[in-house]
C-alpha positions as CSV (number, residue, x, y, z in Angstrom):
1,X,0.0,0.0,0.0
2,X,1.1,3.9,-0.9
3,X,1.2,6.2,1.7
4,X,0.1,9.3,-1.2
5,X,-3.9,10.0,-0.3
6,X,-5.6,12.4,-2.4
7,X,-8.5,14.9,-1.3
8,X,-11.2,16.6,-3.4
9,X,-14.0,18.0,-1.4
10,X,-16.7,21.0,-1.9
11,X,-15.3,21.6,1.8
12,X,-14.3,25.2,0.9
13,X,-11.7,26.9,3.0
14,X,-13.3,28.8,5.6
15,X,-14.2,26.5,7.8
16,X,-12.4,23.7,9.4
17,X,-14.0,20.3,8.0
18,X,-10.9,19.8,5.4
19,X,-8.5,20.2,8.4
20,X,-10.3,17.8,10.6
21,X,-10.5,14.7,7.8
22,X,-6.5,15.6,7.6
23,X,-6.2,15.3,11.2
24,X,-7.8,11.7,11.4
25,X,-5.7,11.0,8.4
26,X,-2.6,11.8,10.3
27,X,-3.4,9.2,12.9
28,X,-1.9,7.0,10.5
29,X,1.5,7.8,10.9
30,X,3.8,10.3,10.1
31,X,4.7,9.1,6.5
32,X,1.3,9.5,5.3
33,X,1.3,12.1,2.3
34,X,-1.8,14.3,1.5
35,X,-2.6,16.2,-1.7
36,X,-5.3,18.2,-1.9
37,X,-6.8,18.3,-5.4
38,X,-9.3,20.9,-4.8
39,X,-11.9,21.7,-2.4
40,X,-13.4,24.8,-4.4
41,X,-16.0,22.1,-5.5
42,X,-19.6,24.2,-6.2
43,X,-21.2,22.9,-3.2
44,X,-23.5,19.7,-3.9
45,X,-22.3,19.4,-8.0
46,X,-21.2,16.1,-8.0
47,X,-20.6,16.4,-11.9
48,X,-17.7,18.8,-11.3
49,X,-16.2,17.1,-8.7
50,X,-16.2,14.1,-10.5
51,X,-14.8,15.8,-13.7
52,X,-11.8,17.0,-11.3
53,X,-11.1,13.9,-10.4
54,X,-11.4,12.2,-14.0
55,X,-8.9,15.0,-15.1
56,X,-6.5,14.2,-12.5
57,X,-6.6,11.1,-10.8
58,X,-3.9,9.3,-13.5
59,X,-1.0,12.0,-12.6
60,X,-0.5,10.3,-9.1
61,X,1.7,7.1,-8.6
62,X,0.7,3.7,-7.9
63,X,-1.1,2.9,-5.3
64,X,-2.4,6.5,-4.5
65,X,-5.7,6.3,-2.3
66,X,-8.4,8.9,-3.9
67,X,-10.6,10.0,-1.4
68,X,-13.6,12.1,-2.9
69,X,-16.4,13.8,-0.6
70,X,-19.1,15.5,-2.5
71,X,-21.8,14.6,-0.7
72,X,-25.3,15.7,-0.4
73,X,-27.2,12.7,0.3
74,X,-24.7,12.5,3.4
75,X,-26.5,10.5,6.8
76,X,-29.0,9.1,4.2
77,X,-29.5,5.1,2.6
78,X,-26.7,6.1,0.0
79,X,-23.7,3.2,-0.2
80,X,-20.5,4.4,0.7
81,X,-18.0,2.5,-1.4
82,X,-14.5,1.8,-1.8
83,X,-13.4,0.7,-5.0
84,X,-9.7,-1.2,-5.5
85,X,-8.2,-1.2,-9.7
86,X,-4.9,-2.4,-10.3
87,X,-3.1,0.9,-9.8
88,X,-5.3,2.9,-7.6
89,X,-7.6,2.8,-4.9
90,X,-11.2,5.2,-4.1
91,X,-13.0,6.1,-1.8
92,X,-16.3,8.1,-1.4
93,X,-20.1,8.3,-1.5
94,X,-21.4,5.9,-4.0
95,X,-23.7,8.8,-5.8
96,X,-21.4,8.8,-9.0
97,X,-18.6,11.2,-7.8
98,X,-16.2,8.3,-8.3
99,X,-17.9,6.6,-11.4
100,X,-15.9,8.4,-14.4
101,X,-12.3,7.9,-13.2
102,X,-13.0,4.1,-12.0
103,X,-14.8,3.7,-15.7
104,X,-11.4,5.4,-16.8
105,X,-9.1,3.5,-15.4
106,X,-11.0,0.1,-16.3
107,X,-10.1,0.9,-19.7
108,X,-6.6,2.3,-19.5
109,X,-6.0,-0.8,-17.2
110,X,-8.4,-3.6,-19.1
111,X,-9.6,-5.1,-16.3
112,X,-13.0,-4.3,-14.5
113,X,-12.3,-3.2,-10.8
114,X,-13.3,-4.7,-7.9
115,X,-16.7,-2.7,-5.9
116,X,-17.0,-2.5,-2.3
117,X,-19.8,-0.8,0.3
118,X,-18.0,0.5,3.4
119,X,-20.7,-0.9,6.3
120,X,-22.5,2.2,8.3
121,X,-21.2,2.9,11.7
122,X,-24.0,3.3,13.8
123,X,-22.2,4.5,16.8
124,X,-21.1,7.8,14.8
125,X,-22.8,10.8,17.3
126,X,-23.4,12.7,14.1
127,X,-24.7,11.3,9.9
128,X,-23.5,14.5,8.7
129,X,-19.7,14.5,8.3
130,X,-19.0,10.8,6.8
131,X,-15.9,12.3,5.4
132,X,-14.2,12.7,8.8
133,X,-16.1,10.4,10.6
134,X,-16.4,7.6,8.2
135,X,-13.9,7.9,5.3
136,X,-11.0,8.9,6.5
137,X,-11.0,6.4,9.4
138,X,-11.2,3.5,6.2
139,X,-8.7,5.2,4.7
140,X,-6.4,5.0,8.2
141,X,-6.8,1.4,8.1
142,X,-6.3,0.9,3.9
143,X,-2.7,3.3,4.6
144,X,-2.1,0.7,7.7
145,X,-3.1,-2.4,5.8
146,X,-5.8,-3.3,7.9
147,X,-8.9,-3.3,5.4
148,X,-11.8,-5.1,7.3
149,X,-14.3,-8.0,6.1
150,X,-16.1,-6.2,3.1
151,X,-19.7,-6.6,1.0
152,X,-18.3,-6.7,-2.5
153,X,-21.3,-4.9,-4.9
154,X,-21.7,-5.9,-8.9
155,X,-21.5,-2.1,-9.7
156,X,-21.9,1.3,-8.5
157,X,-23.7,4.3,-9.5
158,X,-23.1,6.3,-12.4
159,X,-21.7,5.8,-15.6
160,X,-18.2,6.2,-17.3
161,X,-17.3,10.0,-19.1
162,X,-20.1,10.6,-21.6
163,X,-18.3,11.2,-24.6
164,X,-19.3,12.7,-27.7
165,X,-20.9,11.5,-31.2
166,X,-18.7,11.5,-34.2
167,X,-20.0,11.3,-38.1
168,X,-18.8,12.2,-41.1
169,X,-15.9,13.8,-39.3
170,X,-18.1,15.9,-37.3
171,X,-18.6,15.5,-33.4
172,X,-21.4,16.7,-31.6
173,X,-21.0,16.8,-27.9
174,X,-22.0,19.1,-25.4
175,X,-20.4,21.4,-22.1
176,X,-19.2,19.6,-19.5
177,X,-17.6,22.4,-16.7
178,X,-15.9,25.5,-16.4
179,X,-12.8,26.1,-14.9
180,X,-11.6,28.7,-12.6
181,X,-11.4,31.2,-15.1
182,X,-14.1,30.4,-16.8
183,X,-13.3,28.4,-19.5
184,X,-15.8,26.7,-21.1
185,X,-15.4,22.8,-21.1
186,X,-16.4,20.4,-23.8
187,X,-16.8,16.6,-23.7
188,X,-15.5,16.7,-27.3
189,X,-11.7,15.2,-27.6
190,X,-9.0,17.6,-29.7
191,X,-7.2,14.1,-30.6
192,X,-4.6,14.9,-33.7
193,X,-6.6,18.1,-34.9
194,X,-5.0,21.0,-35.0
195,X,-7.4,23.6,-36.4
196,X,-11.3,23.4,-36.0
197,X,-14.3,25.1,-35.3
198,X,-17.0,25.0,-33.3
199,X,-20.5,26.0,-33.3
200,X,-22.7,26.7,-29.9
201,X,-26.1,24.8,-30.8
202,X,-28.4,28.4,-29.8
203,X,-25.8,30.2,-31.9
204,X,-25.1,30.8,-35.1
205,X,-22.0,31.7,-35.0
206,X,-18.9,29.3,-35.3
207,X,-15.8,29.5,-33.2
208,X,-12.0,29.2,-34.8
209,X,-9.2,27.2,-32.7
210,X,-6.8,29.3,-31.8
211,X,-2.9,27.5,-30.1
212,X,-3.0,29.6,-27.0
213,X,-5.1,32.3,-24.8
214,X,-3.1,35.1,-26.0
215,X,-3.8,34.1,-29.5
216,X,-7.6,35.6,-28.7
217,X,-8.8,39.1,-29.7
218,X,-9.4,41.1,-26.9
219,X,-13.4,40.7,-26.7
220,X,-13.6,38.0,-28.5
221,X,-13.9,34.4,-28.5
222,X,-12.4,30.9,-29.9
223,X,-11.7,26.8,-28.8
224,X,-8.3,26.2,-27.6
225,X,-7.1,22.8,-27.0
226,X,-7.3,22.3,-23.8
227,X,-4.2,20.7,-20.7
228,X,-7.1,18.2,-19.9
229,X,-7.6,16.5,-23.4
230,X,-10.8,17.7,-24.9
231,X,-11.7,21.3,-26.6
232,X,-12.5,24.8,-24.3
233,X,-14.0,28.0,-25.3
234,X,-12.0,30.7,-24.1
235,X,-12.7,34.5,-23.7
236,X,-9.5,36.6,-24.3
237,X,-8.4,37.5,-20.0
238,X,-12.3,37.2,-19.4
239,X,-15.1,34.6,-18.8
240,X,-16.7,32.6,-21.1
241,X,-18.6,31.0,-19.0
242,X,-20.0,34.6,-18.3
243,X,-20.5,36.2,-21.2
244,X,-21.8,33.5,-23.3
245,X,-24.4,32.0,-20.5
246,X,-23.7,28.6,-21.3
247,X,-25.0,25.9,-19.2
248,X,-23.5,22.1,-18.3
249,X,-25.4,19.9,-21.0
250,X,-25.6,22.8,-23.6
251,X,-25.6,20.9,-27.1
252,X,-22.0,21.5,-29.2
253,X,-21.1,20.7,-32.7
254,X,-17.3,20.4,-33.7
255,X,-16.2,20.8,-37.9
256,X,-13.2,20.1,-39.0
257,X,-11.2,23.4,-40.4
């Protein structure tokens, strides 16, 4: 077992619950290593959390322990799961957070992973922090190699990355997220292509790839190939996300240039 644990949350910063699911992780010993991947998470959208962790789970090194709280059916009949691949291990509420990068890495890995529900503790004085109170303990005794008895489960919730269509060389697909600057996110691959355009399917108007954000006229904008694999729209120093009033599911269509 690694001693590397990862931690996305939609925790925020201003309070202390990130610092106290550290603290129970420390009780594991001094080596463990703790790497926050973000806890800026919209509160409640489990789609963006689990796009973070899709983007960014296959960076760490073997044997890294995921542990992923976006929660809102916290204290309720909702699994909580802990799911074992080849090269990695997760942790968190079974509501789909988890279901993209564990579809990812069954295919980068060929083999389907092994599904697990981490049993309820009823003696827990509160339902509302499982993350402290029930995660990170599991993940204390994964780091100390002392993983109890567990249900195994045929599947969990969600589905893998919902990629987009291709015909004709064309590839409709739709927004996925924004990013902290408000870069629009599509589910649409850039692949080999180098030059494209893209059309918004309420607008008319089509959108030229551009190689970088400087490449953009000021107040205008184009699709940029983005670090995490699949097209953006970008907004030369401004939001996209903003000025074009896009929403997560918006219908895109991709041409060839």
């Amino acid at each position: 077992m690694g001693n590397v644990v990862t931690l996305l949350t939609d925790f925020g910063t201003e309070d202390s619950y990130v610092s106290e699911v550290k603290a129970v992780l420390l009780s594991a010993g001094a080596s463990v290593r703790m790497v926050d991947i973000t806890h800026s998470i919209p509160p409640f959208d489990v789609n963006r959390g689990a796009f973070q962790l899709f983007r960014s789970y296959g960076y760490f090194p073997k044997d890294t322990i995921h542990l992923a709280v976006v929660d809102p059916g916290v204290g309720t009949k909702r699994r909580s799961i802990y799911v074992r691949t080849r090269k990695y291990h997760f942790v968190g509420p079974d509501n789909g957070l988890l279901s993209w990068a564990v579809d990812d890495c069954e295919r980068r890995e060929g083999k389907k992973a092994n599904y697990y529900e981490i049993p309820s503790d009823k003696s827990l004085s509160s339902h509302t922090f499982h993350g402290r109170d029930l995660f990170a303990p599991f993940v204390v005794k994964l780091l100390k190699d002392r993983k109890p008895r567990l249900k195994k489960l045929a599947r969990i919730k969600g589905d893998g990355f919902p990629m987009c269509r291709e015909l004709d060389g064309v590839q409709r697909g739709h927004v996925i997220s924004q990013d902290h600057f408000g870069n629009i996110i599509t589910n649409i691959p850039h692949g080999n292509a180098k030059r494209a355009e893209l059309q918004i399917n309420h607008r008319q108007e089509k959108l030229k790839s551009v190689e970088n954000y400087l490449s953009i006229e000021e107040g205008k904008f184009a699709i940029i190939r983005g670090s995490h694999g699949f097209w953006e729209i970008a907004c030369a120093k401004n939001s996209a996300w903003d000025h074009l009033k896009v929403n997560v599911g918006d219908d895109l269509t991709l041409f060839p240039a």
